[in-house]
C-alpha positions in Angstrom: 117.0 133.9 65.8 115.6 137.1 63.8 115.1 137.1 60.3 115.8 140.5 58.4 114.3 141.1 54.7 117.2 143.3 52.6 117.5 144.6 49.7 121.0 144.8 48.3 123.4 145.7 45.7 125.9 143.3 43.9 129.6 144.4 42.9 128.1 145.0 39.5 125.0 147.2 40.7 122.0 144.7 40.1 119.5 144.5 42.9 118.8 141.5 44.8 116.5 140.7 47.7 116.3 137.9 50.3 116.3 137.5 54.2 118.8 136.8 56.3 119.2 135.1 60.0 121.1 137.8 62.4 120.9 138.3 66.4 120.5 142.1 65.0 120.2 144.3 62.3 123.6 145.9 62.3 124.8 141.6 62.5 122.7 141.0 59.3 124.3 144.1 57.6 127.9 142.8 58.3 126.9 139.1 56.7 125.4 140.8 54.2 129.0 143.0 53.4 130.9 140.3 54.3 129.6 138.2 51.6 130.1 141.0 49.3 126.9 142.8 49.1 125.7 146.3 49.8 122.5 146.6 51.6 120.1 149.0 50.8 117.3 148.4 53.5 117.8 145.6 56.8 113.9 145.4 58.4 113.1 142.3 60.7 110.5 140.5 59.6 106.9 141.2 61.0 108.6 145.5 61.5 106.9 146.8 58.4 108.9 149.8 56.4 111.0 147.3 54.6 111.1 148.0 50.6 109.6 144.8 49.1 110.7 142.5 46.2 108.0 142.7 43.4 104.9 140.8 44.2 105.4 138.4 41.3 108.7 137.0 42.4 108.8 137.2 46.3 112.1 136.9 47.6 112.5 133.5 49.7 114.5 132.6 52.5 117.8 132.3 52.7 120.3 130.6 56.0 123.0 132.9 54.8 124.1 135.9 52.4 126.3 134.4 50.5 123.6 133.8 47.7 120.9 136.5 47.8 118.4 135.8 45.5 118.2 138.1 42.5 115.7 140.4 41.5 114.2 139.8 37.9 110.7 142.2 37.1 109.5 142.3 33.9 110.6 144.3 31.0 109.3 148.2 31.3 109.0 150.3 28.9 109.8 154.0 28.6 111.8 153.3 31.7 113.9 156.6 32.8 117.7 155.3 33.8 119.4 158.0 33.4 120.0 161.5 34.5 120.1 165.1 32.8 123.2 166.5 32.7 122.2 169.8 34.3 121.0 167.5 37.6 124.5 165.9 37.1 126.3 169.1 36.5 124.6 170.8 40.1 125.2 167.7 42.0 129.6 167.4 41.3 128.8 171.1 42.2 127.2 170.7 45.7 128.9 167.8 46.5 132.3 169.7 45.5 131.3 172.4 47.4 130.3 170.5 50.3 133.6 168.5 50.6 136.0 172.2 50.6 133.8 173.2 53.1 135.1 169.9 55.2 132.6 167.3 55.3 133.2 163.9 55.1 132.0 162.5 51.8 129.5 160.2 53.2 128.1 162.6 55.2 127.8 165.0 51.4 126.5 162.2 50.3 123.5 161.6 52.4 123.2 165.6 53.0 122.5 165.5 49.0 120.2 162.5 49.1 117.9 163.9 51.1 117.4 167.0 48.8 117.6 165.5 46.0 114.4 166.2 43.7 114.8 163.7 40.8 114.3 160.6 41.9 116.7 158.0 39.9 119.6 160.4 41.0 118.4 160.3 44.7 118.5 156.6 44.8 121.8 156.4 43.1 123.3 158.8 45.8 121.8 156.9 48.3 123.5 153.5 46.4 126.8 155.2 46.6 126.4 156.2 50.1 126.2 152.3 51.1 129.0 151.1 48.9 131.5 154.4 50.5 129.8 152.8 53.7 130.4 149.3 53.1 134.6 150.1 51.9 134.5 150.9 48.9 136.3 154.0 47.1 134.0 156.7 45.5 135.5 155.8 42.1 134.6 152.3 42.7 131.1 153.2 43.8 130.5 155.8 41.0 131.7 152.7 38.3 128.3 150.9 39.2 126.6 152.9 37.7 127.9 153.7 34.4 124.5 154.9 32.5 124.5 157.8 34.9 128.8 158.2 35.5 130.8 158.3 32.4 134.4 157.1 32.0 135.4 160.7 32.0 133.7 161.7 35.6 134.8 158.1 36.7 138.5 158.4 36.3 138.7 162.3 37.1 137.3 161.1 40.5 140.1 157.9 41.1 142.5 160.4 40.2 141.5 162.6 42.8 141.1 159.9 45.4 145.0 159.1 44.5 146.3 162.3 44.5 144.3 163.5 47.8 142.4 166.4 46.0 138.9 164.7 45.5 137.4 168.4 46.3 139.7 169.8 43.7 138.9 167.5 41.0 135.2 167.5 41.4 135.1 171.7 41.3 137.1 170.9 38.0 134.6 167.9 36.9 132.1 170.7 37.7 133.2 173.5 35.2 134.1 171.2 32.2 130.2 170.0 32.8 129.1 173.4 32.9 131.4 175.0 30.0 130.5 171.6 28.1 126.9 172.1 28.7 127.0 175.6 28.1 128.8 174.7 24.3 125.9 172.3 23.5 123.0 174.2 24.1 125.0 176.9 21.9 125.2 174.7 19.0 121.9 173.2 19.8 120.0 176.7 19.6 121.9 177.4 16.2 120.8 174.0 14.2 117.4 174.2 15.9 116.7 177.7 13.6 116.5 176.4 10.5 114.7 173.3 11.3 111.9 174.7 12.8 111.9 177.3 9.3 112.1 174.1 7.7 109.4 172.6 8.8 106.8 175.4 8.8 107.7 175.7 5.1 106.5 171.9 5.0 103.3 172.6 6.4 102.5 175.4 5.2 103.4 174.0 1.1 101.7 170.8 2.5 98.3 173.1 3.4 98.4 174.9 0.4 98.7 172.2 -2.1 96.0 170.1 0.0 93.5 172.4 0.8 93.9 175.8 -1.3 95.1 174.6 -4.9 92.2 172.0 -5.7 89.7 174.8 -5.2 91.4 177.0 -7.4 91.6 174.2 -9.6 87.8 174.0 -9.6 87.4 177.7 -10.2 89.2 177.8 -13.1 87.5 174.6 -14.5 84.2 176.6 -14.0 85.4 180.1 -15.6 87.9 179.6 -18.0 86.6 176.4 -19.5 89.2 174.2 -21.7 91.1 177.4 -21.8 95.3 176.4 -21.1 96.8 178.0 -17.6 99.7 179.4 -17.7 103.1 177.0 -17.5 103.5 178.1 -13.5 100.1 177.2 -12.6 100.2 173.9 -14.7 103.0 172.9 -12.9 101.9 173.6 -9.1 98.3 171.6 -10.3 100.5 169.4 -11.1 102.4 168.8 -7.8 98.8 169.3 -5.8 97.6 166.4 -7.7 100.3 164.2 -7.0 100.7 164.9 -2.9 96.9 164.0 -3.4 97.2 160.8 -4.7 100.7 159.7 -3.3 100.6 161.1 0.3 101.1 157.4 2.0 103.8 156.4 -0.8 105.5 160.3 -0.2 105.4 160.0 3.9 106.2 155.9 3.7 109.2 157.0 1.5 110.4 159.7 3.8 109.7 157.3 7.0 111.9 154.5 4.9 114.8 157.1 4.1 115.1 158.0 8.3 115.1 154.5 9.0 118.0 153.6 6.3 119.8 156.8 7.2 119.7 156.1 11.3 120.9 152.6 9.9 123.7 153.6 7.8 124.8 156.4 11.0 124.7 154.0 13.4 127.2 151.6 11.7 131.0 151.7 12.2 131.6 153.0 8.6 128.4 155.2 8.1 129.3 156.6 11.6 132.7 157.8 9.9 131.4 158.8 6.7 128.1 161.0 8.1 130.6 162.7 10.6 132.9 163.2 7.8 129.8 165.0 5.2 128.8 166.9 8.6 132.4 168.8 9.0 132.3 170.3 5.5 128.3 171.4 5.6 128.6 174.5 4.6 128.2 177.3 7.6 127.6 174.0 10.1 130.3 172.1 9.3 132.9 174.9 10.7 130.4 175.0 13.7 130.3 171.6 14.7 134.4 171.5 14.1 134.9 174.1 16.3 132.4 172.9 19.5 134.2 168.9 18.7 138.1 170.6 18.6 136.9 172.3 22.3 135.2 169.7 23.8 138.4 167.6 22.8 140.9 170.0 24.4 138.7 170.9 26.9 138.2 167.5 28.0 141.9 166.2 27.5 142.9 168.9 29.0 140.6 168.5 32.7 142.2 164.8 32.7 145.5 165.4 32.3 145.4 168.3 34.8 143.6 166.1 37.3 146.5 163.6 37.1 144.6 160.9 35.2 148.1 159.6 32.7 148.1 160.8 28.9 147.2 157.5 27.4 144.2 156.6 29.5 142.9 160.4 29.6 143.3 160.1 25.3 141.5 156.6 25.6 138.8 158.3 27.5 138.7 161.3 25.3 138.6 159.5 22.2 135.2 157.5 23.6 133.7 161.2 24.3 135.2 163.0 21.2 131.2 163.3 19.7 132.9 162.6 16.3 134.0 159.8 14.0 136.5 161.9 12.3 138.0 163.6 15.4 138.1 160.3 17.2 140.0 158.4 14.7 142.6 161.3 15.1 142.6 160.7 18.8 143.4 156.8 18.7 146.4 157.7 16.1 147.9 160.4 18.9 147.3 157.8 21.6 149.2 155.2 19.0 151.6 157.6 18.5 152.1 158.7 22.1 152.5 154.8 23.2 155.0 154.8 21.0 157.2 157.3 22.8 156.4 159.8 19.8 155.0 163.7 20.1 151.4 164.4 20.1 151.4 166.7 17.6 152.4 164.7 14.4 149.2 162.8 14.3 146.9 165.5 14.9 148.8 167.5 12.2 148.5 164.7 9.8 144.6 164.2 10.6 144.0 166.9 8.6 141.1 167.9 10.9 142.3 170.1 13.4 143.4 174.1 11.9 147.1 175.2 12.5 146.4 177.4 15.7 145.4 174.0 18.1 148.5 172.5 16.7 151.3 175.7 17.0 149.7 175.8 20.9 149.7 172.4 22.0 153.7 172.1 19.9 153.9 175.1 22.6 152.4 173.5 25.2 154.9 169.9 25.0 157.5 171.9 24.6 157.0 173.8 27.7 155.5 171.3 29.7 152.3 173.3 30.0 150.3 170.9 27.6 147.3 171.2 30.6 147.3 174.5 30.8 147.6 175.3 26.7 144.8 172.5 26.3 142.3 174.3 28.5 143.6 177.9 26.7 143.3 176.3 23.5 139.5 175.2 24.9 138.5 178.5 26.1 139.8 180.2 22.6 137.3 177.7 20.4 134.8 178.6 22.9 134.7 182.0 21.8 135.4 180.9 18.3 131.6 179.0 19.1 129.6 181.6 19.8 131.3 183.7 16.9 130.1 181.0 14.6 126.7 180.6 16.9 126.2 184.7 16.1 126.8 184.9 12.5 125.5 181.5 11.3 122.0 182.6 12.9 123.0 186.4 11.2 123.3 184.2 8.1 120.6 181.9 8.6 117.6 184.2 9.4 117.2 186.1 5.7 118.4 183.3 4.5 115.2 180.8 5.4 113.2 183.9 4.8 113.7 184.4 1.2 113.4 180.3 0.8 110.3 180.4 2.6 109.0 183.6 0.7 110.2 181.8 -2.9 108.0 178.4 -2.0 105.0 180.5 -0.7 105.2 182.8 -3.4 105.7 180.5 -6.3 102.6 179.1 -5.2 100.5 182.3 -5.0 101.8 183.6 -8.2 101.1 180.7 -9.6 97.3 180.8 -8.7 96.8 184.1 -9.2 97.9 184.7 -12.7 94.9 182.4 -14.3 92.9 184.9 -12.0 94.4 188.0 -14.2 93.0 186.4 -16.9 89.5 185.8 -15.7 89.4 189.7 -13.9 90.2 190.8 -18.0 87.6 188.8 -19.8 85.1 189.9 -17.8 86.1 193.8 -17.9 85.9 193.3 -21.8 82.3 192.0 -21.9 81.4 194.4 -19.5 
């Protein structure tokens, strides 16, 4: 009897490889699903074109596929496993757009695969294509791989597939990735201003107190003799000196204070208390409240309207919420919401969210429009965003100007008033 080398995927996603006795190919991929895999690539042995287990652990024989032997390579490094969310954003796009146009969603599956540029999504749509093929629901496919599908796209899509509007849901899945995306890069161009001011001040005060204040130093030495400076220039000599001598125990202090802070922010309670400090930054902190406030509404909002029920879509909301703060909020609606009780007590008693989100989505329960007055009160703190985006950079711009004009200044002055001095004497002796 033939034998057929395979690769295929467990329930869970991990890859296995093996080879398998069939009278043909399509017999081998039937064992295969029978015994609860989902093959990737069937080749007979001797054919060629078959993708090949790594060279280091071959994959051995095996009577039946009932126990494929697993694939176990070595540890890499810098591996990419996950995908941009502008690749994911234009694929629910295309694929929602191939679906309303009527075709089947295995055939918009493999219609995507084979464009498909990047290539960890290409063989994750292909992956999905063979667990659809081999009986599976698209949800269930889609859970395999959760680095790539989050809870939120996940349960959007089962929803769907219950309610019969999977080309519905995924147009929706589609804008809340692009209005999502389209907040981030908002708030992400705003911070990224005065970081970058930030950090040329650094280097520039770093160059200056290197390179250009010893020489000075020297010049004075040479011209004004044991003559004092003046207090301003004392003091920058001063700090030139010091970066001098101190530069590894400055930059290993600074290197030990990012390593305790990404310590203390990754821990339960740090988590909280950073995400707390970061909502009352001044000019930021009303910023990031607003962009967390939409993407919570926003995202609440999609779920609900897709059909997904209130307590898993708050479950699922509170696990993408982007905040400590407005998380905790979250689990006390859900709390309160299991308990039979109205969504808006908790969120008033939070503290966090501002009197408008609360008077609409009172509205909204008592209406029964709480979707709709979600997604209103989404596309409201949208425009609240770029408000904020507009006149923090307005704000922002002088702002790091006169700062950087101070510390370059301060330094300049500083050097240039024992110069004064020096430019006098020698006008008197002349």
């Amino acid at each position: 009897m033939p034998k057929f080398n395979y690769v295929a995927l467990d329930a869970r996603g991990t890859e296995s490889a093996g080879v398998v006795e069939a009278a043909s190919s399509n017999e081998a991929i039937s064992q295969l699903r029978q015994a609860g895999y989902f093959p990737t690539s069937v080749v007979e042995e001797g054919k060629g074109g078959a993708r090949k287990a790594p060279a280091k652990k071959a994959a051995k024989a095996i009577p039946s596929a009932s126990a494929p032997s697993k694939k176990s390579g070595g540890i890499v490094l810098f591996a990419k496993k996950t995908v941009k969310s502008k690749t994911l954003m234009v694929f629910t796009r295309q694929l929602a757009t191939l679906i309303d146009a009527g075709l089947p969603l295995l055939r918009g599956l493999t219609v995507l695969a084979k464009q498909e540029k990047d290539p960890i999504l290409k063989t994750t749509i292909n992956q999905l294509a063979d667990s659809v093929q081999g009986g599976n629901t698209f949800s269930e496919s889609l859970a395999q791989h959760p680095k790539i599908f989050n809870k939120l796209y996940i349960n959007m899509v089962k929803a769907g597939e219950l309610g019969g509007v999977l080309e519905l849901v995924l147009n929706r899945l589609a804008e809340f990735q692009e209005k999502a995306q389209k907040i981030a890069n908002k708030v992400k161009s705003a911070m990224a201003y005065p970081v970058i001011v930030l950090v040329i001040a650094v280097l520039i005060m770093w160059f200056l107190l290197v390179f250009i204040v010893p020489k000075f130093e020297q010049i004075f030495k040479d011209m004004l003799g044991n003559k004092p400076l003046p207090e301003l220039t004392q003091i920058v000599i001063g700090i030139s000196k010091t970066v001098q001598d101190n530069f590894m125990t400055i930059a290993g202090t600074l290197v030990a204070a990012i390593i305790v802070y990404n310590l203390f922010a990754s821990s339960a309670a740090g988590r909280v208390i950073m995400d707390r400090v970061k909502l009352h930054v001044p000019m930021l902190g009303d910023l990031l409240r607003k962009s967390s406030i939409s993407r919570f509404t926003r995202t609440l909002g999609t779920l609900v309207e897709s059909g997904v029920p209130i307590l898993q879509a708050l479950t699922i909301t509170k696990d993408t919420a982007g905040n400590a703060v407005i998380s905790d909020a979250i689990s006390k609606v859900h709390d309160a919401v299991k308990e039979g009780e109205s969504i808006v007590a908790p969120l008033e008693a939070s503290g966090v969210f501002p009197p408008l989100v609360i008077s609409m989505i009172d509205v909204g329960e008592e209406t029964g429009q709480l979707p709709a007055m979600l997604l209103k009160v989404a596309d409201v703190f949208d425009d609240e965003v770029d408000n904020a985006v507009a006149s923090l950079t307005s704000m922002l711009e002088p702002l790091m100007i006169v700062v950087l004009a101070l510390i370059v200044g301060s330094i300049v002055i500083a050097l240039f008033m024992p110069l004064i001095s020096i430019i006098q004497e020698m006008q008197n002796q002349s």
